[in-house]
N, C-alpha and C positions, 0 to 999 in steps of 0.2 A: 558486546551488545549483540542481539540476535534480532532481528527484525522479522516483521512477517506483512508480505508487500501485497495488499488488495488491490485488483486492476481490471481492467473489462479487455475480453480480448482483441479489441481493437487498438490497445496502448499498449499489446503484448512488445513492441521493439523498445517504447521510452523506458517499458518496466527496465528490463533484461539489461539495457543499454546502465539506468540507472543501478542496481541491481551490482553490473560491476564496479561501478565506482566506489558504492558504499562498502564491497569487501575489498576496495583497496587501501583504504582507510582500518581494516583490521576487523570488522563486525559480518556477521554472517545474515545472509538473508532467506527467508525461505518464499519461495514464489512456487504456484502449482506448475509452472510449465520445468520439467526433467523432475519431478517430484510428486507425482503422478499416473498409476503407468495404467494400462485397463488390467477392470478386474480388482483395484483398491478400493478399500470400503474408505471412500472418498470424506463422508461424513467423518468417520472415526479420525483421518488422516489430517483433515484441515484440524478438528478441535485440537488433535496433538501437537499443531504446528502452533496454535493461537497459545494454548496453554505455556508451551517453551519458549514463546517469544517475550520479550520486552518492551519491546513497542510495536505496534501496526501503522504502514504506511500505508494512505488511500491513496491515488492518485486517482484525482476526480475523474470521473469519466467525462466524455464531450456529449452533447444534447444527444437522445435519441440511440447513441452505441449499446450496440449488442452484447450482454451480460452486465451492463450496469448495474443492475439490481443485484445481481452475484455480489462485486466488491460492494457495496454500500454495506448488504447486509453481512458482509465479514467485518466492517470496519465496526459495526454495532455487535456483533457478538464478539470483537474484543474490549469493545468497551464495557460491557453487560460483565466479562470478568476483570474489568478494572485495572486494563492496560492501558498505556498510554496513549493514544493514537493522533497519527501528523498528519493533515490533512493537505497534499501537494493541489494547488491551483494554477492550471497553464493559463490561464485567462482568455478570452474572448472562447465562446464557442462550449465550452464548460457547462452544465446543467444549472442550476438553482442548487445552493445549498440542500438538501434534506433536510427536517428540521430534526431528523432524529444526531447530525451531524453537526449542528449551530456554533453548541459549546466544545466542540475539540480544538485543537491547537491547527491553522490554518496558516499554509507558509503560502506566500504568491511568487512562485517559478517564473513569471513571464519575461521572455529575456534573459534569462539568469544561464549561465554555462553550467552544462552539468559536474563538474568537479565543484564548484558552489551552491549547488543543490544539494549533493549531497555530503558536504560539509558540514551546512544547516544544517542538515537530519539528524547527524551523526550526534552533534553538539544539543539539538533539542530532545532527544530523545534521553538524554543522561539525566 
């Protein structure tokens, strides 16, 4: 399974932290941070990455963080091509739903160690 991981850059450590756990489990993940270098035609590079993935993970962003609107709207252009996408909730502190986000698949992290986190994923995403 290939994954393609939406995050705001203020969750840039849970992504990456996350990130490895799910290739330890044997699935590949693509996140923009080492897979973006300057000078990529950035547009072309996410749709390639959204296209070859299998599913997209959002990890909500928290109220207010800088490039939220970045991940939501990748979580929506992979659903626009009709992939799956897991919707990570840390709880407290977390935005409001989007309503463009309502009907996706919504896992609640709070608490949860990450080796069961992305266990989940790995398991929902099949």
């Amino acid at each position: 399974m290939k994954f393609f991981l939406a995050y705001s850059p203020a969750d840039k450590k849970y992504a990456a932290s996350l990130a490895a756990e799910i290739e330890q489990r044997g699935a590949s993940v693509w996140q923009d941070e080492g897979s973006l270098a300057p000078g990529d035609e950035w547009e072309a590079t996410l749709r390639e990455a959204l296209n070859d993935s299998g599913a997209t993970i959002l990890l909500l962003p928290r109220e207010g963080a800088r490039g939220a609107n970045n991940a939501i709207f990748e979580a929506g252009a992979a659903k626009a091509l009709g992939k799956k996408v897991i919707v990570v909730s840390r709880g407290p502190g977390d935005r409001e739903f989007p309503n463009n986000i309502a009907d996706m698949a919504i896992f609640d992290a709070e608490n949860k160690p990450m080796q069961e986190i992305a266990d989940t994923l790995v398991r929902l995403a099949v």
